[in-house]
VMD Tcl script that draws the C-alpha trace (Angstrom):
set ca {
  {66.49 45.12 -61.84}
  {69.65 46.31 -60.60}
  {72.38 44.10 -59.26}
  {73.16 43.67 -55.52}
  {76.91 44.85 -55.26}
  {79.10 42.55 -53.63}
  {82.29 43.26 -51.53}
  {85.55 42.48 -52.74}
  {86.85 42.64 -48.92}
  {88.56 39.67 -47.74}
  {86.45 38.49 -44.48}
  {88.19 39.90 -41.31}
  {88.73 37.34 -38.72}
  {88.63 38.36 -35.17}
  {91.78 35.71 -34.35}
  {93.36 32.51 -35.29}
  {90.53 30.64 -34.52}
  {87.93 32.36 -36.29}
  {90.35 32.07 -39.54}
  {90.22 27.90 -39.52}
  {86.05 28.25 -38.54}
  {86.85 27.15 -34.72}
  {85.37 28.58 -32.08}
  {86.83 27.98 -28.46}
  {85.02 27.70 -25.44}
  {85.15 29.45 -22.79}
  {85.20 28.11 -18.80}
  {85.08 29.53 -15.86}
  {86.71 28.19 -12.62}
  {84.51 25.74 -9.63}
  {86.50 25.45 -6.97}
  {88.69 27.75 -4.89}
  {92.07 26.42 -5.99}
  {90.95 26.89 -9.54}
  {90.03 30.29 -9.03}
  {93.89 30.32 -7.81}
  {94.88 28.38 -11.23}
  {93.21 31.21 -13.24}
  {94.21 34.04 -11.54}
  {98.11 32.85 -12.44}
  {97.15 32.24 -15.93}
  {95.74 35.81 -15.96}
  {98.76 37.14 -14.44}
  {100.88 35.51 -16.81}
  {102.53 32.97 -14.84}
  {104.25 29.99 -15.83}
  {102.47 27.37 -13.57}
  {103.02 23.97 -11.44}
  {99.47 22.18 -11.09}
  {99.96 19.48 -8.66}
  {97.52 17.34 -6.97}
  {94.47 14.77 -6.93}
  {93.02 13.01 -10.11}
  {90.16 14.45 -11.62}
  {90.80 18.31 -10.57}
  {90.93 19.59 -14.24}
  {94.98 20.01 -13.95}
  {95.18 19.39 -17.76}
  {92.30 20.53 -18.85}
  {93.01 24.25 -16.84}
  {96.57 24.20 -18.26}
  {95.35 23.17 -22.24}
  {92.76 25.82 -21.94}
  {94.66 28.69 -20.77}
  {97.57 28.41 -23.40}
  {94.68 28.19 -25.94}
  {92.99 31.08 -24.85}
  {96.58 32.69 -24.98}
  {96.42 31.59 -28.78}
  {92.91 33.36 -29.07}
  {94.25 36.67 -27.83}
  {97.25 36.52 -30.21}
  {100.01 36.24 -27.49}
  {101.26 32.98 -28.20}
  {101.09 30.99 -31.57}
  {101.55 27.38 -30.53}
  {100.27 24.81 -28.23}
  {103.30 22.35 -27.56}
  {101.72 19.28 -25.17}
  {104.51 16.95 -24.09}
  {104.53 13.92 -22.31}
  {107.34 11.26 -20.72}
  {107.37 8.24 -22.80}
  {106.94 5.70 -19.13}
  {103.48 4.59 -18.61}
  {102.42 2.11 -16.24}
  {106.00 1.53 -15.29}
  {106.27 0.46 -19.13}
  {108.67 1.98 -21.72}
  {107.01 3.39 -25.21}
  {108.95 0.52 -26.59}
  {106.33 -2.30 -24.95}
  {103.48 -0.10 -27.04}
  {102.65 -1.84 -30.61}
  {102.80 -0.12 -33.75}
  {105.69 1.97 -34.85}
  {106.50 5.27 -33.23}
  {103.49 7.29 -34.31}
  {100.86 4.85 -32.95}
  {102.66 4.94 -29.91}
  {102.73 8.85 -29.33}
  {99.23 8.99 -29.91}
  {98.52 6.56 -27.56}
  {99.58 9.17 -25.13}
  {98.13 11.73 -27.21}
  {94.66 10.71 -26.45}
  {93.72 12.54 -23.21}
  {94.37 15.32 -25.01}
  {92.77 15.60 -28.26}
  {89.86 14.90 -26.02}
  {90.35 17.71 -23.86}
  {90.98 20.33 -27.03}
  {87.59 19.16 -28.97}
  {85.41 19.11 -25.84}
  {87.34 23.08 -25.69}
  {86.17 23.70 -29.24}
  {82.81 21.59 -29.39}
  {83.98 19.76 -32.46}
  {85.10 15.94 -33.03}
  {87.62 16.87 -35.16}
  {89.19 20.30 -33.65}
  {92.25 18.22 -32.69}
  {92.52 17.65 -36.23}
  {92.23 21.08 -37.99}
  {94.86 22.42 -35.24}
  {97.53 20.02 -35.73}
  {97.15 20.34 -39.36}
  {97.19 24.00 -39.12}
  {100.57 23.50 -36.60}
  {99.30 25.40 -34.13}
  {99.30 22.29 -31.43}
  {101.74 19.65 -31.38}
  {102.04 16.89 -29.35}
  {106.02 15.59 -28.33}
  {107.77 13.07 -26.31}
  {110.48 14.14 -24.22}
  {112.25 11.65 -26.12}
  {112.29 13.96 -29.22}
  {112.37 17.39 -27.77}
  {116.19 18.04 -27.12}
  {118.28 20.39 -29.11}
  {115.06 22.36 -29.90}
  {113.85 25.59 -29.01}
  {110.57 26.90 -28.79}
  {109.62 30.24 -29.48}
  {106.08 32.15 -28.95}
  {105.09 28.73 -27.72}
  {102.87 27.52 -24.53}
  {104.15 24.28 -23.14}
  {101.66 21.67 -21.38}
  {103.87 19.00 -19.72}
  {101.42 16.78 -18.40}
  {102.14 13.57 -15.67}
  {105.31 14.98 -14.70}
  {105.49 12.92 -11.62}
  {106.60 9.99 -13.94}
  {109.62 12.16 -15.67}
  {113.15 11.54 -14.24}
  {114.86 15.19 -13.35}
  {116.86 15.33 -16.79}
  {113.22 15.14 -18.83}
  {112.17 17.85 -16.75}
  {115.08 20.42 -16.65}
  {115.63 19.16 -20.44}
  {111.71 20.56 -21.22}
  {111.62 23.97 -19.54}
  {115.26 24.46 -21.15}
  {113.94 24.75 -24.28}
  {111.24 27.39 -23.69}
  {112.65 30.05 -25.71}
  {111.05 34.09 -26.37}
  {107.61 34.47 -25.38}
  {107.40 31.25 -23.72}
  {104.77 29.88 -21.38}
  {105.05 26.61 -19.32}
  {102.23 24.73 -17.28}
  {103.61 21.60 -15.27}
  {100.74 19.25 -14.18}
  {100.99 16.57 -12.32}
  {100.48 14.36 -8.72}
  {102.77 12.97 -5.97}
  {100.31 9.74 -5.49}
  {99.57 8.86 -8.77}
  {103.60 8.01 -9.74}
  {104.23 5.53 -11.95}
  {107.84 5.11 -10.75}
  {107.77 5.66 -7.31}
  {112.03 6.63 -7.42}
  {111.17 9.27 -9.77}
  {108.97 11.18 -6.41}
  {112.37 12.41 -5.67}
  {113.07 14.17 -8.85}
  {109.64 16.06 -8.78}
  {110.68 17.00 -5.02}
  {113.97 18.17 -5.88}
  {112.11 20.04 -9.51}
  {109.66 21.54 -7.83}
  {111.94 22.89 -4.57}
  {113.41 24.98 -7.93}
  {110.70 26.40 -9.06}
  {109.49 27.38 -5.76}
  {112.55 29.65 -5.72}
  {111.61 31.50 -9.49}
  {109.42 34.25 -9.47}
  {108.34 33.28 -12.74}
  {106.11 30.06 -11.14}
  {103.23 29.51 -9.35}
  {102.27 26.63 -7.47}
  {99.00 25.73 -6.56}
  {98.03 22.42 -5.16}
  {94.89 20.54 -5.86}
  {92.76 18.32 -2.88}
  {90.50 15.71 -3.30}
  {87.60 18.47 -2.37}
  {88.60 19.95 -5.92}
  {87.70 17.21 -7.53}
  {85.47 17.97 -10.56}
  {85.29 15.03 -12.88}
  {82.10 13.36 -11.20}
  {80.45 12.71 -7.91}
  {81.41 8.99 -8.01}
  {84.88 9.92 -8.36}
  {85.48 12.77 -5.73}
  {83.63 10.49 -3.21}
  {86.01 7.67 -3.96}
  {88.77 9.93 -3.07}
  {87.60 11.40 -0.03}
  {86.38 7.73 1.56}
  {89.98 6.58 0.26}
  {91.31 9.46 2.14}
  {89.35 8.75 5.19}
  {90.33 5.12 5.74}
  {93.94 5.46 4.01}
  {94.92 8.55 4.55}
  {98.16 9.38 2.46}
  {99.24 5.74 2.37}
  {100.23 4.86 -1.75}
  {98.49 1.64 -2.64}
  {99.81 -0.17 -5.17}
}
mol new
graphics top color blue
foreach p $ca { graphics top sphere $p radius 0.5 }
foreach p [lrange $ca 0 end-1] q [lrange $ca 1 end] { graphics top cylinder $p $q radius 0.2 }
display resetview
Protein backbone atom coordinates (compact mmCIF):
# COMPACT_ATOMS: atom_id res chain seq x y z
CA UNK A 1 0.00 0.00 0.00
CA UNK A 2 1.41 3.20 -0.86
CA UNK A 3 2.22 5.90 1.63
CA UNK A 4 0.08 9.05 2.16
CA UNK A 5 2.60 11.96 1.36
CA UNK A 6 2.82 14.49 3.88
CA UNK A 7 3.61 18.27 3.52
CA UNK A 8 6.70 19.66 4.62
CA UNK A 9 4.91 23.28 4.62
CA UNK A 10 5.07 25.10 7.75
CA UNK A 11 1.20 25.81 8.74
CA UNK A 12 0.26 29.37 7.53
CA UNK A 13 -1.37 31.38 10.16
CA UNK A 14 -3.90 33.88 9.16
CA UNK A 15 -2.45 36.48 12.13
CA UNK A 16 -0.88 36.69 15.46
CA UNK A 17 -3.54 35.09 17.03
CA UNK A 18 -3.99 32.14 15.05
CA UNK A 19 0.00 31.54 15.55
CA UNK A 20 -0.38 31.14 19.69
CA UNK A 21 -3.98 28.91 18.93
CA UNK A 22 -6.20 32.07 20.14
CA UNK A 23 -9.02 33.00 18.58
CA UNK A 24 -10.60 36.53 19.36
CA UNK A 25 -14.04 37.35 19.48
CA UNK A 26 -15.72 39.44 17.77
CA UNK A 27 -18.61 42.18 19.14
CA UNK A 28 -20.69 44.27 17.73
CA UNK A 29 -21.94 47.60 19.26
CA UNK A 30 -25.77 47.96 21.50
CA UNK A 31 -26.28 51.21 22.01
CA UNK A 32 -26.08 54.40 19.96
CA UNK A 33 -23.01 55.91 21.61
CA UNK A 34 -21.25 52.66 21.00
CA UNK A 35 -22.03 52.63 17.53
CA UNK A 36 -20.19 56.22 17.90
CA UNK A 37 -17.20 54.37 19.91
CA UNK A 38 -16.75 51.98 16.91
CA UNK A 39 -17.07 54.10 14.20
CA UNK A 40 -13.78 56.14 15.77
CA UNK A 41 -12.01 52.96 16.26
CA UNK A 42 -12.74 52.22 12.57
CA UNK A 43 -11.63 55.52 11.56
CA UNK A 44 -8.56 55.23 13.37
CA UNK A 45 -8.98 57.59 16.09
CA UNK A 46 -7.26 57.88 19.21
CA UNK A 47 -10.29 58.01 21.66
CA UNK A 48 -11.63 59.63 25.11
CA UNK A 49 -14.49 57.23 26.54
CA UNK A 50 -16.05 59.08 29.29
CA UNK A 51 -19.10 58.38 31.19
CA UNK A 52 -21.43 56.05 33.44
CA UNK A 53 -20.30 52.65 35.02
CA UNK A 54 -21.14 49.68 33.29
CA UNK A 55 -21.18 51.17 29.52
CA UNK A 56 -18.40 48.78 28.23
CA UNK A 57 -15.73 51.87 28.22
CA UNK A 58 -12.93 49.29 28.83
CA UNK A 59 -14.10 46.58 27.40
CA UNK A 60 -14.79 48.78 23.78
CA UNK A 61 -11.28 50.29 24.18
CA UNK A 62 -9.38 46.55 25.05
CA UNK A 63 -11.23 45.14 22.15
CA UNK A 64 -10.55 47.53 19.51
CA UNK A 65 -6.66 47.71 20.05
CA UNK A 66 -6.89 43.87 19.96
CA UNK A 67 -8.66 43.65 16.93
CA UNK A 68 -5.95 46.23 15.68
CA UNK A 69 -3.43 43.36 16.73
CA UNK A 70 -5.57 40.81 14.62
CA UNK A 71 -5.29 42.89 11.47
CA UNK A 72 -1.51 43.32 11.90
CA UNK A 73 -1.54 47.16 12.48
CA UNK A 74 -0.36 47.30 15.84
CA UNK A 75 1.78 44.65 17.78
CA UNK A 76 1.13 45.43 21.43
CA UNK A 77 -1.57 45.94 23.87
CA UNK A 78 -0.09 48.36 26.62
CA UNK A 79 -3.09 48.69 29.54
CA UNK A 80 -2.06 51.24 32.15
CA UNK A 81 -3.51 52.28 35.18
CA UNK A 82 -2.85 55.17 38.12
CA UNK A 83 -1.54 53.51 41.11
CA UNK A 84 -4.62 55.58 43.62
CA UNK A 85 -7.48 53.42 44.38
CA UNK A 86 -10.07 54.14 46.76
CA UNK A 87 -8.29 57.30 47.71
CA UNK A 88 -5.43 54.71 48.77
CA UNK A 89 -1.81 54.69 47.48
CA UNK A 90 -0.40 51.18 45.88
CA UNK A 91 1.75 51.36 48.93
CA UNK A 92 -1.43 50.44 51.47
CA UNK A 93 -1.80 47.13 48.98
CA UNK A 94 0.04 43.89 50.61
CA UNK A 95 2.50 41.93 48.88
CA UNK A 96 5.44 43.36 47.09
CA UNK A 97 5.07 45.32 43.90
CA UNK A 98 3.86 42.59 41.57
CA UNK A 99 0.89 41.51 43.75
CA UNK A 100 0.00 44.92 43.87
CA UNK A 101 -0.11 45.68 39.99
CA UNK A 102 -2.14 42.81 39.49
CA UNK A 103 -4.47 43.77 41.85
CA UNK A 104 -5.28 46.43 39.39
CA UNK A 105 -4.65 44.14 36.68
CA UNK A 106 -7.69 42.14 37.35
CA UNK A 107 -10.53 43.90 35.45
CA UNK A 108 -8.61 43.31 32.74
CA UNK A 109 -7.40 39.91 32.27
CA UNK A 110 -11.08 39.37 32.69
CA UNK A 111 -12.09 41.46 29.97
CA UNK A 112 -9.23 39.88 27.40
CA UNK A 113 -10.29 36.03 28.21
CA UNK A 114 -14.05 36.68 28.06
CA UNK A 115 -12.55 38.46 24.31
CA UNK A 116 -10.80 35.18 23.54
CA UNK A 117 -13.18 32.54 25.31
CA UNK A 118 -10.30 31.06 27.22
CA UNK A 119 -9.36 31.16 31.13
CA UNK A 120 -6.02 31.52 30.44
CA UNK A 121 -5.77 33.96 27.20
CA UNK A 122 -4.45 36.63 29.58
CA UNK A 123 -1.78 34.28 30.15
CA UNK A 124 -0.51 33.11 26.69
CA UNK A 125 -0.53 37.00 25.65
CA UNK A 126 1.53 38.36 28.30
CA UNK A 127 3.86 35.56 27.92
CA UNK A 128 3.96 36.05 24.28
CA UNK A 129 4.51 40.17 25.14
CA UNK A 130 1.98 41.15 23.14
CA UNK A 131 -0.14 42.81 26.26
CA UNK A 132 1.36 44.37 29.13
CA UNK A 133 -0.06 45.80 31.91
CA UNK A 134 1.93 49.22 33.62
CA UNK A 135 1.55 51.69 36.32
CA UNK A 136 2.03 55.15 35.55
CA UNK A 137 4.46 54.88 38.19
CA UNK A 138 6.84 52.90 35.87
CA UNK A 139 6.09 54.24 32.48
CA UNK A 140 8.35 57.45 32.22
CA UNK A 141 11.38 57.71 30.07
CA UNK A 142 9.81 55.03 27.79
CA UNK A 143 8.54 55.05 24.46
CA UNK A 144 6.17 52.99 22.82
CA UNK A 145 6.22 52.09 19.40
CA UNK A 146 3.49 50.11 17.15
CA UNK A 147 1.70 50.01 20.46
CA UNK A 148 -2.20 50.59 21.47
CA UNK A 149 -2.51 52.22 24.83
CA UNK A 150 -5.68 51.50 27.19
CA UNK A 151 -5.48 54.02 30.08
CA UNK A 152 -8.28 53.05 32.05
CA UNK A 153 -9.92 55.23 35.34
CA UNK A 154 -8.30 58.26 34.26
CA UNK A 155 -10.50 60.40 36.36
CA UNK A 156 -8.27 59.32 39.36
CA UNK A 157 -4.78 60.41 37.50
CA UNK A 158 -3.37 63.86 38.48
CA UNK A 159 -2.56 65.98 35.03
CA UNK A 160 1.29 64.98 35.06
CA UNK A 161 0.19 60.96 34.87
CA UNK A 162 -1.85 61.89 32.08
CA UNK A 163 0.28 64.21 29.82
CA UNK A 164 3.28 61.85 31.10
CA UNK A 165 1.18 58.63 29.31
CA UNK A 166 0.15 60.01 25.92
CA UNK A 167 3.87 61.48 25.79
CA UNK A 168 5.19 58.38 25.34
CA UNK A 169 3.05 57.09 22.44
CA UNK A 170 5.65 56.87 19.93
CA UNK A 171 5.26 55.58 15.74
CA UNK A 172 2.17 53.88 15.02
CA UNK A 173 0.64 54.65 18.22
CA UNK A 174 -2.96 54.33 19.34
CA UNK A 175 -4.43 55.73 22.63
CA UNK A 176 -7.99 55.02 24.23
CA UNK A 177 -8.66 57.17 27.50
CA UNK A 178 -11.59 55.73 29.56
CA UNK A 179 -12.92 57.01 32.26
CA UNK A 180 -15.98 59.00 34.44
CA UNK A 181 -16.42 62.45 36.07
CA UNK A 182 -18.69 60.80 39.04
CA UNK A 183 -16.94 57.90 39.82
CA UNK A 184 -13.49 60.01 41.07
CA UNK A 185 -11.63 58.70 43.58
CA UNK A 186 -9.98 62.06 44.36
CA UNK A 187 -12.44 64.48 43.85
CA UNK A 188 -9.32 67.49 43.30
CA UNK A 189 -8.08 65.43 40.57
CA UNK A 190 -11.88 66.38 38.48
CA UNK A 191 -9.95 69.40 37.60
CA UNK A 192 -7.08 67.79 35.89
CA UNK A 193 -9.41 65.57 33.67
CA UNK A 194 -11.29 69.02 32.87
CA UNK A 195 -8.30 70.83 32.03
CA UNK A 196 -6.90 67.11 29.96
CA UNK A 197 -9.71 66.67 28.23
CA UNK A 198 -10.35 70.68 27.14
CA UNK A 199 -6.79 69.51 25.18
CA UNK A 200 -7.79 66.92 23.49
CA UNK A 201 -10.93 68.46 22.42
CA UNK A 202 -8.66 70.82 20.47
CA UNK A 203 -6.51 67.65 18.51
CA UNK A 204 -7.88 66.33 15.54
CA UNK A 205 -6.37 63.19 16.37
CA UNK A 206 -9.29 62.49 19.36
CA UNK A 207 -12.61 61.67 19.63
CA UNK A 208 -14.81 62.09 22.42
CA UNK A 209 -17.80 60.36 22.99
CA UNK A 210 -19.70 60.40 26.20
CA UNK A 211 -21.52 57.55 27.75
CA UNK A 212 -25.27 57.96 29.76
CA UNK A 213 -26.73 55.87 32.13
CA UNK A 214 -29.24 54.69 29.10
CA UNK A 215 -25.92 53.01 27.70
CA UNK A 216 -25.59 51.03 30.32
CA UNK A 217 -24.94 47.38 29.32
CA UNK A 218 -23.61 45.40 32.21
CA UNK A 219 -27.15 44.19 33.56
CA UNK A 220 -30.69 45.29 34.07
CA UNK A 221 -30.18 45.61 37.86
CA UNK A 222 -27.45 47.89 37.29
CA UNK A 223 -28.71 50.39 34.53
CA UNK A 224 -31.94 50.67 36.63
CA UNK A 225 -29.93 51.61 39.67
CA UNK A 226 -28.48 54.36 37.71
CA UNK A 227 -31.37 55.79 36.16
CA UNK A 228 -33.59 55.76 39.69
CA UNK A 229 -30.22 57.30 41.19
CA UNK A 230 -30.43 59.78 38.48
CA UNK A 231 -34.02 60.49 39.00
CA UNK A 232 -33.97 61.29 42.72
CA UNK A 233 -30.19 62.65 42.74
CA UNK A 234 -29.68 63.96 39.76
CA UNK A 235 -25.88 64.85 39.24
CA UNK A 236 -25.29 65.27 42.98
CA UNK A 237 -21.73 63.00 43.91
CA UNK A 238 -22.52 60.89 46.94
CA UNK A 239 -19.92 59.90 48.85
Amino acid sequence: MAKRKTSNQPRQFRNIFDSISLTLNHIKPLTSNQELAFEGFDQGKCMLLLGSAGTGKSYQATYDILRKIEQGKLRKLVIVRTPIESSKSIGALPGDLEMKSAAFAEPYIGIVNELFGRDDAWGILTKHGIIEFMLTSHIRGITLDHCGIVFDEIQNASFGELSTVITRAGKNALIHFCGDFHQSDLKQRDRALHLFTVILDRMPEFRTVVFTIHDCVRSGLARSFLINQHAIYGDEIIS
